[in-house]
Wavefront OBJ file of the C-alpha trace (Angstrom):
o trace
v 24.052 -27.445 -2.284
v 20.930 -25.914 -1.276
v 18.974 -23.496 -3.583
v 20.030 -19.379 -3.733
v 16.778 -16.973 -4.112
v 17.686 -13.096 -4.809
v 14.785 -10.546 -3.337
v 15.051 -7.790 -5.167
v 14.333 -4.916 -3.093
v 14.674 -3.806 1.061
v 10.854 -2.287 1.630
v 8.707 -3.928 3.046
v 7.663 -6.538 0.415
v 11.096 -7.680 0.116
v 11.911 -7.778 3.764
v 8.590 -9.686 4.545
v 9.683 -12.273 1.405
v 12.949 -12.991 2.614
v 11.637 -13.141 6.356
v 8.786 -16.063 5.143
v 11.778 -17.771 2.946
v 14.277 -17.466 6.310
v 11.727 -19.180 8.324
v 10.870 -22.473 6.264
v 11.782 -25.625 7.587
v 15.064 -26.122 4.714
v 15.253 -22.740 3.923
v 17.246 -21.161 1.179
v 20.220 -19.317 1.122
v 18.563 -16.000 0.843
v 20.058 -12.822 -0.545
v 18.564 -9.577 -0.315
v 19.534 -6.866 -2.606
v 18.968 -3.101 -1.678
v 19.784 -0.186 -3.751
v 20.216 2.592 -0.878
v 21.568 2.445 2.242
v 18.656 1.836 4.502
v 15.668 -1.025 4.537
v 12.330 0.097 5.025
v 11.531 1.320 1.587
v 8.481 4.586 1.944
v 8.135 3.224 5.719
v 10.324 6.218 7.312
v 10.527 7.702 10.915
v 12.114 10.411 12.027
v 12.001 12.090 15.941
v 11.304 15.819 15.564
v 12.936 18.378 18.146
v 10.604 18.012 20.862
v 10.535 13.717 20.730
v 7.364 13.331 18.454
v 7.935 10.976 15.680
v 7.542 11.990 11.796
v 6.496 10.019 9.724
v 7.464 10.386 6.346
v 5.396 8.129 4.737
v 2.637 5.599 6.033
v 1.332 6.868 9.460
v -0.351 3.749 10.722
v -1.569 0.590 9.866
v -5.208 -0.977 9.912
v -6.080 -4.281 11.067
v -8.967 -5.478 9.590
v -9.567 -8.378 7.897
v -7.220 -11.528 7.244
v -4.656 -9.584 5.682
v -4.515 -7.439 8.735
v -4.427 -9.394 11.265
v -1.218 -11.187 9.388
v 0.668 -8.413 9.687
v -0.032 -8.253 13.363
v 0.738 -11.958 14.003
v 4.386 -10.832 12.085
v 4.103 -7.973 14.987
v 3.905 -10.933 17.897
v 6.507 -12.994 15.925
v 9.018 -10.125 15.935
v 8.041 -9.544 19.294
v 6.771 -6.109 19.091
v 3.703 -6.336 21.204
v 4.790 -3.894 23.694
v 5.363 -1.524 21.223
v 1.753 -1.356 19.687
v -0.083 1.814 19.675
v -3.735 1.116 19.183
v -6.316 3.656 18.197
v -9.586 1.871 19.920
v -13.179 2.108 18.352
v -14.168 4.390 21.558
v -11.372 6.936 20.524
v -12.560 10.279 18.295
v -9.797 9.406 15.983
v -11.604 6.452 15.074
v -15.209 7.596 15.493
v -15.007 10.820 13.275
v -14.200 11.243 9.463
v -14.639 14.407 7.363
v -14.603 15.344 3.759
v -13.503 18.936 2.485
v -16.086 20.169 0.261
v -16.697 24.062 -0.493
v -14.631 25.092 1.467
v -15.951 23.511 4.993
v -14.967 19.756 6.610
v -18.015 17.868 7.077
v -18.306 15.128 8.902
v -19.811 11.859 7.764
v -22.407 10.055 9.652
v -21.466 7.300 12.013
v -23.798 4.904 12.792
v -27.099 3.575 11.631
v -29.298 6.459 12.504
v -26.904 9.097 10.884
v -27.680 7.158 7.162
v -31.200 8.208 7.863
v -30.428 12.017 8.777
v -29.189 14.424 5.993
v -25.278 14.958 5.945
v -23.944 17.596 4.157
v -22.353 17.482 1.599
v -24.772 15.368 0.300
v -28.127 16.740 -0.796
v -29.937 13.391 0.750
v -29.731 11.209 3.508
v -26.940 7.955 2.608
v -30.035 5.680 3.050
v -31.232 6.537 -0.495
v -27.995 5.067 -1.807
v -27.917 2.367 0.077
v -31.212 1.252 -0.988
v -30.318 2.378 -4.446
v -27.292 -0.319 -3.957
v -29.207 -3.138 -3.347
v -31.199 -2.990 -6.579
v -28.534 -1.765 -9.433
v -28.231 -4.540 -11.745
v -24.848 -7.252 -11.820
v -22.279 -5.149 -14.056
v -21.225 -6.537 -17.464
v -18.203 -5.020 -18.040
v -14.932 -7.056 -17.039
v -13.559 -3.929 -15.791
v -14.366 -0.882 -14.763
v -13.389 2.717 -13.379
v -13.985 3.466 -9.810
v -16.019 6.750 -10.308
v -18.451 4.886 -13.313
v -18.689 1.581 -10.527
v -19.549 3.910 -7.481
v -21.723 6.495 -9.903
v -24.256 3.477 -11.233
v -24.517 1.518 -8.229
v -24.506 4.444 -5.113
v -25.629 7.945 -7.109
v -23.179 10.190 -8.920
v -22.836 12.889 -4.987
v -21.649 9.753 -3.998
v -19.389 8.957 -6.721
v -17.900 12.142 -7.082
v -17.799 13.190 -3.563
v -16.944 10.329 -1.290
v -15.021 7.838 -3.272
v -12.942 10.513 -5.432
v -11.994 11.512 -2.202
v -10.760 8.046 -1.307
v -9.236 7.385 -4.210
v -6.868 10.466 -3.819
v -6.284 9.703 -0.057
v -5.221 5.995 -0.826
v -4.002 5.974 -4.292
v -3.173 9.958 -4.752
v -4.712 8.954 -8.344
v -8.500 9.625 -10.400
v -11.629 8.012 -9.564
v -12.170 8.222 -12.829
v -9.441 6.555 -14.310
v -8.482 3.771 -11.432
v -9.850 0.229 -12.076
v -12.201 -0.953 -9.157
v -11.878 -4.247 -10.105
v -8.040 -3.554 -9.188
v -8.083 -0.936 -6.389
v -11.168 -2.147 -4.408
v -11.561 -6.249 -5.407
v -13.495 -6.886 -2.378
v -16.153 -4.314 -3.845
v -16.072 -5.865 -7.293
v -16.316 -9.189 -6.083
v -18.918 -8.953 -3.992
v -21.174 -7.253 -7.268
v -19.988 -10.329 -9.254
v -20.986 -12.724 -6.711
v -24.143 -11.177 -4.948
v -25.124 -9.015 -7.387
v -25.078 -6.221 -4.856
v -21.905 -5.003 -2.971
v -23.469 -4.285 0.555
v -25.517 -7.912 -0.162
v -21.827 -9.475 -0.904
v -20.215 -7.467 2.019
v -23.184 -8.247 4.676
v -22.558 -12.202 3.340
v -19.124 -12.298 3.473
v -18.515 -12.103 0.010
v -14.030 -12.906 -0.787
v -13.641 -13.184 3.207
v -10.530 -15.922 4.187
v -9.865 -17.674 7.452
v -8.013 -15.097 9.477
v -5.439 -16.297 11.883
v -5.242 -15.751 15.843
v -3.181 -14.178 18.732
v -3.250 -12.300 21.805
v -2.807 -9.817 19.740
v -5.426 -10.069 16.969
v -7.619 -11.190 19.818
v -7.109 -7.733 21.448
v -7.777 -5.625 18.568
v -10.462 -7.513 17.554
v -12.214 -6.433 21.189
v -11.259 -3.121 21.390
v -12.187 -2.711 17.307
v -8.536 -1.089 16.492
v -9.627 1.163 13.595
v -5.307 1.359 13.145
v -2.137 1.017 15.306
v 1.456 2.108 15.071
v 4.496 1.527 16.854
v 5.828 3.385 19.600
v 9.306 4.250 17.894
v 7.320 5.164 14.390
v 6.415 2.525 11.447
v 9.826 1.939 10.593
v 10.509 -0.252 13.927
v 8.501 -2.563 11.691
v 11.440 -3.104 8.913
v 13.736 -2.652 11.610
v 13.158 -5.582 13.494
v 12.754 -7.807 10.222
v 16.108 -6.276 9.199
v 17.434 -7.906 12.995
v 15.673 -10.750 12.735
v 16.920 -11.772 9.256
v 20.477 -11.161 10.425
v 20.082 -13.888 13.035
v 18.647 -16.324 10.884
v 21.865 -15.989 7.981
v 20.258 -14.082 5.264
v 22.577 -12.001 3.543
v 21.537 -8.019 3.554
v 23.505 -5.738 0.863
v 22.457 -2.443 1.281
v 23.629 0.594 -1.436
v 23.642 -2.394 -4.589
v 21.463 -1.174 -7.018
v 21.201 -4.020 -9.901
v 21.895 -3.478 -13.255
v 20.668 -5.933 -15.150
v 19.156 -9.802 -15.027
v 20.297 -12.219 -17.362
v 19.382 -15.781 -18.016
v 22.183 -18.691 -18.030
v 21.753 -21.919 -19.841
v 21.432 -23.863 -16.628
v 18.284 -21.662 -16.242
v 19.849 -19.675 -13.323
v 20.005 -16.112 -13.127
v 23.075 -13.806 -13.290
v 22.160 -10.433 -11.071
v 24.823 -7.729 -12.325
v 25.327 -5.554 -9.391
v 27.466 -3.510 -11.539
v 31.753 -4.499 -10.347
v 30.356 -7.725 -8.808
v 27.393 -10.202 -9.463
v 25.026 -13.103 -7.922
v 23.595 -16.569 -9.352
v 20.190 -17.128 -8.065
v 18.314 -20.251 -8.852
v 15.136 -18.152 -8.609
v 14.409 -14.226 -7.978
v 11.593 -12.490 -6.001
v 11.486 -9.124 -7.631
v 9.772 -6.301 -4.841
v 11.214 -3.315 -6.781
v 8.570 -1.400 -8.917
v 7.371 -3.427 -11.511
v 8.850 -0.398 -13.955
v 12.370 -0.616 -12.632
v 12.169 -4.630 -13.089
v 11.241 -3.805 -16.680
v 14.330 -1.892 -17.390
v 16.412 -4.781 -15.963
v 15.323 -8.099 -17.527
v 16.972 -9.366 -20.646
v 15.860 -9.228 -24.158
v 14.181 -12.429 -24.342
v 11.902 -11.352 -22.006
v 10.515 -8.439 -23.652
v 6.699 -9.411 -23.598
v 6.542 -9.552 -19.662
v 9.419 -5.695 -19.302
v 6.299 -3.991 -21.925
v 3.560 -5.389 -19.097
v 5.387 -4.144 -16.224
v 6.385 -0.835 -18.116
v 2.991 -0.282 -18.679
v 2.144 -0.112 -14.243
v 2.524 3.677 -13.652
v 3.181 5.176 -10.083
v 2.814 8.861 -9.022
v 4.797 11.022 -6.500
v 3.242 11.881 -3.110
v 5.485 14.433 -0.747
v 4.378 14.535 3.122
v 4.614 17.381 5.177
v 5.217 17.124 8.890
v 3.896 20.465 10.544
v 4.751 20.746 14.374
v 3.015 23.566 16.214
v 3.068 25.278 19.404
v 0.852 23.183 22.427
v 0.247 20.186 19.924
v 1.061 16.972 21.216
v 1.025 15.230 17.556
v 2.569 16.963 13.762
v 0.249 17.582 11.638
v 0.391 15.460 8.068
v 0.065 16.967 5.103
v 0.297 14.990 1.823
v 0.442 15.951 -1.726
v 0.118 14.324 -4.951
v -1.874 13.180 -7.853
v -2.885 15.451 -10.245
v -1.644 18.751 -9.094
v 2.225 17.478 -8.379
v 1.597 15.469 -11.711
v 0.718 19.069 -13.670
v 3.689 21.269 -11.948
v 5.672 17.993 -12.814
v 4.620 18.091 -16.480
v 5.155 21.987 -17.007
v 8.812 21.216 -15.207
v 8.803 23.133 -12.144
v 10.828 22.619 -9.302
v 9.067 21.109 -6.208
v 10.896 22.924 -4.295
v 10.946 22.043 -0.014
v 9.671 25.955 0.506
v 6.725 25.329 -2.239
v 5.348 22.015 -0.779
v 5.752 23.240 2.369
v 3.936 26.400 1.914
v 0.965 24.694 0.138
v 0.593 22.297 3.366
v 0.653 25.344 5.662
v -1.942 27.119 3.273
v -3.857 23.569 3.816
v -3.416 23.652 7.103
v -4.743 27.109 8.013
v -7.981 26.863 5.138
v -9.266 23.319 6.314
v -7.852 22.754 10.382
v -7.604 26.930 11.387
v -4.163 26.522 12.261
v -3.394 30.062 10.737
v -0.020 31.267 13.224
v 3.654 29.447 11.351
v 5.143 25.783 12.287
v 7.656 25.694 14.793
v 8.931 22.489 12.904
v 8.612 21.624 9.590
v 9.889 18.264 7.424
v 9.324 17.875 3.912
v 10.214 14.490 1.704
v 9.258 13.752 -1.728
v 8.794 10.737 -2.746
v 9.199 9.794 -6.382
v 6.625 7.584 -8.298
v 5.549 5.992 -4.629
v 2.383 5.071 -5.639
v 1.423 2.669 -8.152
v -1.761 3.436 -10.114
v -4.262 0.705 -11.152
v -5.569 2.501 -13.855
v -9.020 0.232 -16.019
v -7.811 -2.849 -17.494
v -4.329 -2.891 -14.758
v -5.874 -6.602 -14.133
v -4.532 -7.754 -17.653
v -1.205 -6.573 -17.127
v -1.172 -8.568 -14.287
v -2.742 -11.489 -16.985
v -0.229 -11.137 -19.133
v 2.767 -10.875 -16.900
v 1.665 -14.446 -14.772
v 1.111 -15.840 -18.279
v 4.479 -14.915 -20.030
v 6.304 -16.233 -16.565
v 4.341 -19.741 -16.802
v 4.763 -19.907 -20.620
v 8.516 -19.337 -20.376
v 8.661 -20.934 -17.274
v 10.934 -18.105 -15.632
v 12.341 -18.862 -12.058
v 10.734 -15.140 -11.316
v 7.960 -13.853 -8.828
v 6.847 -10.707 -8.763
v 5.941 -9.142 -5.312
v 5.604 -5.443 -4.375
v 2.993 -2.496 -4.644
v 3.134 -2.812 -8.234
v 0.383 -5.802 -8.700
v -2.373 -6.014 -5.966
v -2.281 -3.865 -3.499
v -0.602 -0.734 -2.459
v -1.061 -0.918 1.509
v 1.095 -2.124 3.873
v -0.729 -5.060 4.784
v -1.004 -5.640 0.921
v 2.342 -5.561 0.723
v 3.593 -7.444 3.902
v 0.952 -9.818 2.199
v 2.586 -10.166 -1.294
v 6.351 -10.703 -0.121
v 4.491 -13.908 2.173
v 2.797 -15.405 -0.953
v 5.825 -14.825 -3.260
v 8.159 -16.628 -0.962
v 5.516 -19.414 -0.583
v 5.662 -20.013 -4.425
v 9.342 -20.256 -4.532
v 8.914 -22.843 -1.605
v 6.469 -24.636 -3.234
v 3.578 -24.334 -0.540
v 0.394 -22.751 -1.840
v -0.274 -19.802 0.535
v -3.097 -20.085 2.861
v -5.981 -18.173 1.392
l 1 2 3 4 5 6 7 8 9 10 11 12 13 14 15 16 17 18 19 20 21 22 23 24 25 26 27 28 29 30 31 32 33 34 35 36 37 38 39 40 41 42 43 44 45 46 47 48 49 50 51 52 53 54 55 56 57 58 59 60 61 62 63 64 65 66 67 68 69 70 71 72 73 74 75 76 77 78 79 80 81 82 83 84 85 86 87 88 89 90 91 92 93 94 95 96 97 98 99 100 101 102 103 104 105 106 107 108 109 110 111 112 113 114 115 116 117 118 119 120 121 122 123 124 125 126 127 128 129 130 131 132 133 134 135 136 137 138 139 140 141 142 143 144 145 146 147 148 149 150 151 152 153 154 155 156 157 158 159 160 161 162 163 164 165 166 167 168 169 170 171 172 173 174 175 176 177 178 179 180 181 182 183 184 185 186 187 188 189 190 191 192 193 194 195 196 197 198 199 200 201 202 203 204 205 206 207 208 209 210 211 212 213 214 215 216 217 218 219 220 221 222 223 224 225 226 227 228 229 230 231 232 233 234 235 236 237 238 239 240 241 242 243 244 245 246 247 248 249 250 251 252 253 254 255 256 257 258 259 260 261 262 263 264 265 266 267 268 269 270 271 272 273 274 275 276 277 278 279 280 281 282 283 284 285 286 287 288 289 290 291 292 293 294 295 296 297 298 299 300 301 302 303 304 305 306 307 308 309 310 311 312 313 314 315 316 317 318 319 320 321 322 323 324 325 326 327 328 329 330 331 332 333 334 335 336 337 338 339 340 341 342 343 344 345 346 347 348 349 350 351 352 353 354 355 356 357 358 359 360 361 362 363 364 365 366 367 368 369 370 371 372 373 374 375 376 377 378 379 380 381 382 383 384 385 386 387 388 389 390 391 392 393 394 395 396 397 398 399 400 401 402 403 404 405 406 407 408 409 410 411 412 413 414 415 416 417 418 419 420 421 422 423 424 425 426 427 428 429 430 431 432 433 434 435 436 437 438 439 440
């Protein structure tokens, strides 16, 4: 009999695992195990009233570099071209970014001559950083927080301005308590390797062979700055969801696990609480806390690691209004859901929504009510790579070599919290379990 793998989890990591495991030449008999009733994990879509699509968690999808363009091969493979909505270097969406400071959007300079020109917020034109980039001494430290990296090597406006920023739009977490070495390892690289990040970046500092398609081709000439689908993002895990179906992998939706347990043989006994599976190995893509709470006792080194990886709540607001074409997004997080979290209040629907419209009118002027509103909350979404989250990861890949564990870990959780990270994970996990090194 051939080999059983378990995947542990129906977003998007687990979905892309078992779709990499479905399509190798002697595949596996592949099981995937979800705990609620739909696939897709934080990947949601909803149509409002009026036939524009909600999206209740990631809006769109970028295609840069190697890992992007994977994730829109997996697009042509699922045969989703058609669908594609691209938003083209030429388009304003792509051309135009702003940061709210004291209380006005600015926009940041695009282009080579705006570095030169002063751009508020910033007291001085971006030139001064750069040049300040390229001759900050090599760092020392092994690790380091995001704010302290971007503060000695780019000038603390920059630090505290543009990057905390990012770091709350991508992470909803602290500049000053996320690892860079974690949350931006192209940046980190690039100092260790060049000694200078835009020297590294300029060199191609960490860059991998990036595959090719009509499709990559495309949005490599148009310079896609993101896409999306034409149904909403959740076409995505829809289509993997049919796709696995035809090649035999078996789906069980609304069977959360309750525990993993090592037999003598070395196989794995995965309690779905009246019933259970054997697995000769298991590709966990549930948070790495939740896989904590499951594995058995002799594996208590590598459930304190994974305990350790923390994850915040985000909600997202859809706000439809009158003579738009598109909702407005709204979403909420990091520290101020974690403080109303910690003093216990109730986050309820009407608050979130309120403090989106109250967003809404202060930073875009849309001061006059929603004619459609959506609200969703979701629940530790966001892993956060706080300084020193690389020896976690250390210890964890250790403790599974050591003991030799028929486990991979894939998900959010470890190296990436994007979708393309994620797509990107379940395709190296299941490449382990085959046996192939994934192409780097």
């Amino acid at each position: 009999m051939g080999r059983t793998v378990v995947v542990l989890g129906g977003g998007i990591s687990g979905l892309a695992a078992s779709y990499h495991l479905s399509r190798a030449p002697c595949p596996p008999k592949v099981v995937l195990v979800e705990a609620s009733e739909r696939l897709g994990g934080w990947i949601r879509s909803v149509r409002g009233p009026g036939g524009a699509i909600f999206e209740l968690g990631p809006r769109g999808i970028r295609p840069a570099g190697a890992l992007g363009a994977r994730t829109l091969l997996l697009v042509s493979e699922l045969g989703l071209d058609s669908e594609v909505l691209p938003v083209r270097g030429d388009h304003p969406a792509a051309k135009n970014r702003f940061l709210y400071v004291g209380g006005a959007l600015h926009a940041l300079p695009s282009g080579l001559r705006g570095l030169f020109r002063p751009s508020p917020p910033f007291s001085k034109p971006l030139f001064w950083a750069g040049l300040r980039e390229l001759t900050a001494p090599r760092g020392k430290d092994p690790d380091e927080t995001v704010h302290s990296f971007a503060q000695r090597r780019l000038g603390p406006e920059v630090a505290s301005l543009a990057m905390d920023s990012l770091c709350r739009g991508v992470f909803a977490g602290n500049s000053r308590e996320l690892s860079v070495r974690s949350c931006f390892p192209s940046l980190f690289q690039a100092e260790q390797s060049h000694r200078s990040v835009l020297l590294g970046l300029l060199l191609g500092a960490g860059q991998s062979p990036q595959p090719d398609s009509a499709l990559i081709s495309q949005a490599r000439a148009e310079r896609w700055s993101q896409w999306s689908l034409r149904g909403g993002l959740e076409t995505l895990p829809q289509a993997l969801n049919t796709h696995l179906t035809s090649r035999g992998v078996r789906i069980l939706r609304g069977q959360p696990v309750c525990g993993l347990s090592l037999q003598a043989d070395r196989r794995w006994k995965v309690s779905l609480g009246d019933s259970s599976l054997d697995a000769d190995h298991v590709i966990s893509a549930v948070p790495a806390s939740v896989l904590g709470k499951l594995l058995p006792a002799e594996a208590a080194p590598l459930a304190r690691a994974l305990s350790a990886i923390t994850a915040v709540s985000v909600a997202v607001v859809n706000l439809q209004y009158r003579g738009a074409r598109l909702p407005v997004q709204v979403m909420l997080g990091g520290s101020w859901l974690q403080t109303l979290e910690a003093k216990g209040a109730v986050l309820s629907p009407e608050l979130l929504q309120q403090q989106a419209q109250e967003a809404a009118a202060t930073q875009l002027g849309l001061k006059e009510p929603p004619s459609h509103c959506l609200v969703h909350l979701h629940k530790n979404c966001i892993p956060q790579y706080t300084l020193g989250h690389w020896q976690k990861l250390e210890a964890a890949t250790q403790f599974l070599a050591s003991q030799r564990l028929p486990l991979t870990l894939a998900g959010a959780s470890y190296e990436g919290v994007a979708v393309n990270d994620c797509i990107e994970s379940g395709r190296q996990a299941a490449a382990r379990v085959l046996g192939s090194e994934p192409d780097s």
